[in-house]
C-alpha positions as CSV (number, residue, x, y, z in Angstrom):
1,X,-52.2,28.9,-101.3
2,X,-55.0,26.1,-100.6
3,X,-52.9,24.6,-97.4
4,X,-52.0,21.4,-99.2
5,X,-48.6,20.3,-98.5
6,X,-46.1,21.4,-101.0
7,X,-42.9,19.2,-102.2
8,X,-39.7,20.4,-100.7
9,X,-37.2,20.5,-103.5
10,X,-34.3,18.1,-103.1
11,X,-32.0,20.7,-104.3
12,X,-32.5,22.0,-101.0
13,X,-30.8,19.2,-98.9
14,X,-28.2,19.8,-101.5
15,X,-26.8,23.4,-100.6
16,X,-28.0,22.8,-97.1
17,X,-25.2,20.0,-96.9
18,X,-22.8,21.9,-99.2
19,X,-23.2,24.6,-96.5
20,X,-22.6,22.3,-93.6
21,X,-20.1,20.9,-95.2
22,X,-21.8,17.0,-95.2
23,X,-24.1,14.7,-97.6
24,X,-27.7,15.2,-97.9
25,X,-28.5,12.6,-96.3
26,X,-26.8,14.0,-93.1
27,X,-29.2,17.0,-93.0
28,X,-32.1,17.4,-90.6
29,X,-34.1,19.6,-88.7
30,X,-32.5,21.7,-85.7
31,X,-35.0,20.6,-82.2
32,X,-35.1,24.0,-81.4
33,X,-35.8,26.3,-84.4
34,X,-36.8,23.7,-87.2
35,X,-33.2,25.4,-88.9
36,X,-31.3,22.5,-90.9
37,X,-28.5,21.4,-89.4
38,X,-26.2,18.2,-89.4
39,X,-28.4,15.9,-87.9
40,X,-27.1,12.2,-88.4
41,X,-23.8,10.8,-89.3
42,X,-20.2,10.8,-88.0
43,X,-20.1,14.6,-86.9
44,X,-23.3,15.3,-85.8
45,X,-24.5,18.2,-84.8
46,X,-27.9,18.4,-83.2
47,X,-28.7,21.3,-82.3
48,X,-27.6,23.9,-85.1
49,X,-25.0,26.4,-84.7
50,X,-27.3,29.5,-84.8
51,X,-28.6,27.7,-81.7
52,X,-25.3,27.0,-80.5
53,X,-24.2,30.6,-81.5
54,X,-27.2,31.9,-79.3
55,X,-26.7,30.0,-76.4
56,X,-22.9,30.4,-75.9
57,X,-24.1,34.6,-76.2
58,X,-26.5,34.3,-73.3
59,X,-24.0,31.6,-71.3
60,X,-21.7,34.8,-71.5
61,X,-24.1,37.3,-70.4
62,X,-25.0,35.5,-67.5
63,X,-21.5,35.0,-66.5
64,X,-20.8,38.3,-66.1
C-alpha cells in the first residue's frame, strides 16, 4: 500500500442499505464508530444500532 486514498466501491452503499433496509443514498457514517448506519432521510438513525445495542447493555448494567 503507498497511503493514497483508495475508491470505495459503490456496491458497498448498496448492501449497506439493503442491510439497513433504505436507499444508498440514506447511508452514512455512525459518529461514534465510523460503522454505516442510516444516516439521512425519513427514518434516521444516527447513531448505528451496534452503538445503540452497546449502550442499552451498559444502561442495564448500571441499573442494577
Amino acid at each position: 500500500m503507498d497511503g493514497a486514498p483508495r475508491r470505495i466501491d459503490p456496491a458497498t452503499d448498496r448492501v449497506a442499505a439493503h442491510l439497513l433496509g433504505c436507499s444508498p443514498a440514506e447511508v452514512g457514517y455512525c459518529p461514534r464508530c465510523q460503522g454505516l448506519s442510516r444516516r439521512y432521510g425519513p427514518r434516521v438513525e444516527v447513531v448505528c444500532r451496534a452503538c445503540r445495542a452497546a449502550e442499552a447493555s451498559s444502561a442495564d448494567g448500571r441499573a442494577r
